[in-house]
N, C-alpha and C positions, 0 to 999 in steps of 0.2 A: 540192595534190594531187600524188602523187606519180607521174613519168612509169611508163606501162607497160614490162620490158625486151622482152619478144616482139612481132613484129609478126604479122599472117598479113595475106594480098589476099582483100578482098570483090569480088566482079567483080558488079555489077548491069544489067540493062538499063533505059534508061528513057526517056522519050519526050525526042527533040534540043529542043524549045524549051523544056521545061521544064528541062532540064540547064543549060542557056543562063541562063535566069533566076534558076537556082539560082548560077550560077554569078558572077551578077552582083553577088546580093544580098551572098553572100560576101565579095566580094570589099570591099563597100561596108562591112564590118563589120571588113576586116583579115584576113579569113582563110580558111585553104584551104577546099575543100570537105571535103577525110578530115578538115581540124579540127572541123568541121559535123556530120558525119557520127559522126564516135567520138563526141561529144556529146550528141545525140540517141542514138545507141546504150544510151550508159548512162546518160540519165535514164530508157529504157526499162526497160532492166533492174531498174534503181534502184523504179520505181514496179510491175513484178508481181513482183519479189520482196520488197518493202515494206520494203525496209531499205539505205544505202548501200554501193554497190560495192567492192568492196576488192581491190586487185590483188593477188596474193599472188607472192610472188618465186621 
């Protein structure tokens, strides 16, 4: 899969222990949370627009 070139900031709030625990699990897997995060993102995507994401340059 090919890197995205543009970035933007998602600014979220969300409860400290849970951040904590997210932050854990992550970590136990190798990887950041924005890795987690843009991940979930676009299997979101990916599943109500029913078809795979495509970065376009």
């Amino acid at each position: 899969m090919a890197k995205e070139q543009r970035t933007a900031r998602l600014t979220i709030l969300v409860d400290p222990r849970k951040k904590a625990v997210f932050e854990r699990l992550c970590a136990e897997e190798d990887q950041t949370p924005s890795q987690v995060v843009r991940r979930l993102m676009r299997e979101y995507i990916e599943k109500r627009l029913g078809r795979p994401w495509a970065a376009k340059g």
